[in-house]
C-alpha positions as a printed Julia matrix, in Angstrom:
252×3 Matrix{Float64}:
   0.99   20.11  -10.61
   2.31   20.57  -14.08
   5.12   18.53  -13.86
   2.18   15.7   -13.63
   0.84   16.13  -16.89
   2.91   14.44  -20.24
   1.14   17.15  -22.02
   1.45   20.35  -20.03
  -0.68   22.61  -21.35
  -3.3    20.54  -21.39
  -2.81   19.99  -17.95
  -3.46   23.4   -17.12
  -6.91   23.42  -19.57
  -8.32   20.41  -17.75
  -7.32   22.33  -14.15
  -9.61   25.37  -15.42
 -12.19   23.11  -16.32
 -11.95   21.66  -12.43
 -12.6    25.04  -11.3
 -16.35   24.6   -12.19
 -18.46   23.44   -9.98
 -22.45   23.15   -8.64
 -20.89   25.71   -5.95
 -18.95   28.51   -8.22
 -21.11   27.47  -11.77
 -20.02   30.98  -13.05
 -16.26   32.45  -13.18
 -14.47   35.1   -14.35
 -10.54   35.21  -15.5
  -9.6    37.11  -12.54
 -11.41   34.1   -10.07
  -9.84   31.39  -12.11
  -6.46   33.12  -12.25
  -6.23   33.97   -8.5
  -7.41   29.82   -7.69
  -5.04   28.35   -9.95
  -2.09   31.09   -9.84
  -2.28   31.27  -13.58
  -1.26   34.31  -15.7
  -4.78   35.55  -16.31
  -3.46   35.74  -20.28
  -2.71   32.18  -19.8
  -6.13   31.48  -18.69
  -8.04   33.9   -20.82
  -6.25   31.56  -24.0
  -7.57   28.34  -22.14
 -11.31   30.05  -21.74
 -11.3    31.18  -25.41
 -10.23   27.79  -27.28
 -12.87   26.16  -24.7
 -15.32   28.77  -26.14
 -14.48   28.68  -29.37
 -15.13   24.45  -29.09
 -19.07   25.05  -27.96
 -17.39   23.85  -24.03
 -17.56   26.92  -22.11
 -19.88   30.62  -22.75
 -19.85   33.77  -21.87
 -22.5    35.43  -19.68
 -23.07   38.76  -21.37
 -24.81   40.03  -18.04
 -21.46   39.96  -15.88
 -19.17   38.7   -18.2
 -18.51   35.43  -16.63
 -17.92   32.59  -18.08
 -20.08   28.88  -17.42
 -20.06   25.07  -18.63
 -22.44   24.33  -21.6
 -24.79   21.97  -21.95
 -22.04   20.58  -24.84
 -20.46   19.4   -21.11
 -23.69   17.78  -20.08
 -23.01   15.16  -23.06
 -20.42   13.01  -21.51
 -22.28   12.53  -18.54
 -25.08   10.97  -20.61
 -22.14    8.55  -22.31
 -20.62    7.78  -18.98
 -24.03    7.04  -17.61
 -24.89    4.53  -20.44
 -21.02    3.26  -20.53
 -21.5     2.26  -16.67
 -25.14    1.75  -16.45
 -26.06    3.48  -13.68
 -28.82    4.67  -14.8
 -30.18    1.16  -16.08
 -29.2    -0.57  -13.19
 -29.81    1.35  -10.03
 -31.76    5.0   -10.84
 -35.28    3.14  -10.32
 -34.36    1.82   -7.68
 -33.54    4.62   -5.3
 -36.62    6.01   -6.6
 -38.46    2.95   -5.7
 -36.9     3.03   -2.53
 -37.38    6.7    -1.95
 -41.47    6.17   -2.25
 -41.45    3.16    0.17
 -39.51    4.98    3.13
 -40.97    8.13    2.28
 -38.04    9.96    2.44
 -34.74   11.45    0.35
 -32.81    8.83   -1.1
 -29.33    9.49   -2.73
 -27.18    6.91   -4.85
 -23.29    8.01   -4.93
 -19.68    6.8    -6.36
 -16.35    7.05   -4.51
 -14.07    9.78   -6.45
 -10.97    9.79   -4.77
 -11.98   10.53   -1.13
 -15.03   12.12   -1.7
 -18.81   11.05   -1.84
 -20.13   12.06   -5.73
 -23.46   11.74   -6.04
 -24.99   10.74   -9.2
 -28.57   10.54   -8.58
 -31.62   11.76   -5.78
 -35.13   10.99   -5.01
 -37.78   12.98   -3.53
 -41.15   11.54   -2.44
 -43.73   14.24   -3.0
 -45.23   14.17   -0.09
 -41.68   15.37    1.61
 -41.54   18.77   -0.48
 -42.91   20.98    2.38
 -40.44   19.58    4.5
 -37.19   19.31    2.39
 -37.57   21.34   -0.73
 -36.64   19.56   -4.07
 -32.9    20.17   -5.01
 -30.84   17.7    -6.94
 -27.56   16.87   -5.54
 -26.17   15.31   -9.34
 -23.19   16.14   -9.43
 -22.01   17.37   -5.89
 -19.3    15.81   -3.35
 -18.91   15.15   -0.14
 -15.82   14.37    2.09
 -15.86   10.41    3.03
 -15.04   10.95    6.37
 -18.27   12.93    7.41
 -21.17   11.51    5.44
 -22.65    8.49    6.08
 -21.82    7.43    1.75
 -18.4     7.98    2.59
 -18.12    5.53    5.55
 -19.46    2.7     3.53
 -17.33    3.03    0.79
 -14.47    3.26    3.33
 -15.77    0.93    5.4
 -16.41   -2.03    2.23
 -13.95   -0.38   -0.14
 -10.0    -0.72   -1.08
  -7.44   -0.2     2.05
  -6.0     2.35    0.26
  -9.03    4.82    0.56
  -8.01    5.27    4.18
  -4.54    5.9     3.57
  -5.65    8.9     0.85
  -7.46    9.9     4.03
  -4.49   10.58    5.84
  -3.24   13.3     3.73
  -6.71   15.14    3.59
  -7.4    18.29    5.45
 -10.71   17.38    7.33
 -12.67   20.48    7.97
 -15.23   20.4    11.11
 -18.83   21.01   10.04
 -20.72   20.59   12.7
 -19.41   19.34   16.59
 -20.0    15.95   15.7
 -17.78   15.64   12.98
 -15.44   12.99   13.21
 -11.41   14.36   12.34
  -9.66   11.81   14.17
  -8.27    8.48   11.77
  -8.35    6.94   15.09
 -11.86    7.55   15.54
 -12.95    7.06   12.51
 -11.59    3.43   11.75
 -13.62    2.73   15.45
 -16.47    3.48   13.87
 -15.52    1.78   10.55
 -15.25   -1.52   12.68
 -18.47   -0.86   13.69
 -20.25   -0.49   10.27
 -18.52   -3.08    9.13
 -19.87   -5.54   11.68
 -23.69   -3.73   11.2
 -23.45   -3.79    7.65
 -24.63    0.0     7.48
 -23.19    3.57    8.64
 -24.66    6.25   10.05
 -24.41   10.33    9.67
 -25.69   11.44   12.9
 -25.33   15.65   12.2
 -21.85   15.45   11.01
 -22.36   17.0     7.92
 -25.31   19.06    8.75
 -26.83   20.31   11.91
 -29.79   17.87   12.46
 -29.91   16.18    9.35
 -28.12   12.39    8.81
 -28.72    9.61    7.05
 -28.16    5.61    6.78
 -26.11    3.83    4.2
 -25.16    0.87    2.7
 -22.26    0.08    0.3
 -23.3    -1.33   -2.98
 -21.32   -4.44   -4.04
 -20.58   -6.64   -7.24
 -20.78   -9.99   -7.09
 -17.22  -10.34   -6.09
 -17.73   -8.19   -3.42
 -16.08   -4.94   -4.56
 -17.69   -1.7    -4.65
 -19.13    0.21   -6.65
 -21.74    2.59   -4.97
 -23.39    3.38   -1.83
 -27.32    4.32   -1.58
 -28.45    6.08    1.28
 -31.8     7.35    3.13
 -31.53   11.09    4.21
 -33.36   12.72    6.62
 -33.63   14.58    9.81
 -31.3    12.81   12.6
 -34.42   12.33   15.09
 -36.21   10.6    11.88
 -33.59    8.81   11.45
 -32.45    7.77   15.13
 -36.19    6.08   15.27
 -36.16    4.25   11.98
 -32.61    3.02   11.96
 -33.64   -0.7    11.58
 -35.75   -0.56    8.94
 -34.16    2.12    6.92
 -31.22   -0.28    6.95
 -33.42   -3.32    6.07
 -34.83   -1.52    3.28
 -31.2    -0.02    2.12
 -29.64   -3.67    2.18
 -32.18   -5.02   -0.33
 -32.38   -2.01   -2.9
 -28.14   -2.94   -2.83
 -28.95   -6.61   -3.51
 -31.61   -5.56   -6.02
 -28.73   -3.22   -7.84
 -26.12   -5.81   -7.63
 -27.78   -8.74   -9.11
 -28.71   -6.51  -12.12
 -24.81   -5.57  -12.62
């Protein structure tokens, strides 16, 4: 992996750095050492200079070590540099309130779903209680996101598929590139994908890509939801889905 980076130590800083995430938000030396096979010196050097910079602290409880909110920063910048939250945040939350459901709003990142933003109806919180998903991924292959953005996206998104391990979730996850470009045709020709369980046992969800006005993507939105929920409300869940993306694209 080194031998990617011009500047090779820095290489290995921004690899440590990657080792956070909403999953493992706390790590020690040892847990970054043993996931990067790094020297845990090596590491330890990386974790101080990022400390000593306001980046990364020190929990005195267990002595390991998490993000700071110094992090949090650039995701306000890239927010405002992109205009995501300007140009589609109200949106899904608009949407969210009409279907009465979860609504998500996500970015392809290599060949996973990120999701940058999530809206809860009130109403729902008995049901499905409140967690934001800012910040988490999802494979492409088994989310419903994922299949628009390979569905609408670049050609080359399925051919970084190829090399992926796909990991089986549930029994209805789809591991086959066979299978899934079948079901790609499908979407394609629908103008919406489905998750039917094959991230989660009984929960799925309907998307739709989000395009500029050339036609490229950008996002996907989606409406979440148990798969029986979303089985009877299919049609208008992708009604409603289709013109939140219109609204979002003619304010790019």
């Amino acid at each position: 992996m080194e031998e990617q980076f011009k500047v090779k130590t820095l290489g290995k800083a921004l690899r440590v750095l990657e080792c956070f995430n909403v999953h493992t938000p706390e790590l020690g030396i040892t847990d970054i050492s043993r996931k990067l096979k790094l020297q845990k010196s090596n590491v330890h050097d990386i974790i101080s200079t990022f400390e000593q910079a306001g980046y990364i602290s020190q929990n005195p409880h267990n002595g390991k070590y998490f993000l700071t909110v110094k992090m949090l920063e650039y995701s306000f910048v890239i927010n405002e540099y992109f205009g995501y939250t300007r140009m589609a945040y109200d949106v899904v939350d608009k949407l969210s309130e009409k279907v009465h459901q979860i609504t998500f709003f996500a970015i392809p990142q290599e060949t996973d779903v990120f999701y940058l933003h999530s809206a809860h109806p009130h109403e729902r919180l008995a049901a499905f209680p409140y967690r934001t998903i800012a910040g988490e991924k999802c494979p492409m292959y088994c989310s419903a996101l994922g299949k628009s953005m390979l569905a609408f996206g670049e050609p080359e998104l399925m051919k970084k598929l190829e090399e992926v391990k796909k990991i089986r979730f549930t029994p209805n996850t789809i591991l086959s590139q066979e299978a899934l470009q079948k079901e790609l045709i499908k979407v394609r020709q629908r103008g919406y994908s489905t998750d039917m369980g094959e991230h989660e046992y009984n929960l799925g969800a309907v998307a739709v890509p989000v395009l500029d006005r050339q036609g490229k993507l950008v996002a996907a939105i989606s409406i979440y939801s148990t798969c029986e929920t979303i089985e009877k409300n299919m049609t208008e869940y992708a009604s409603c889905l289709k013109e939140a993306a219109f609204e979002i694209r003619e304010r790019l």
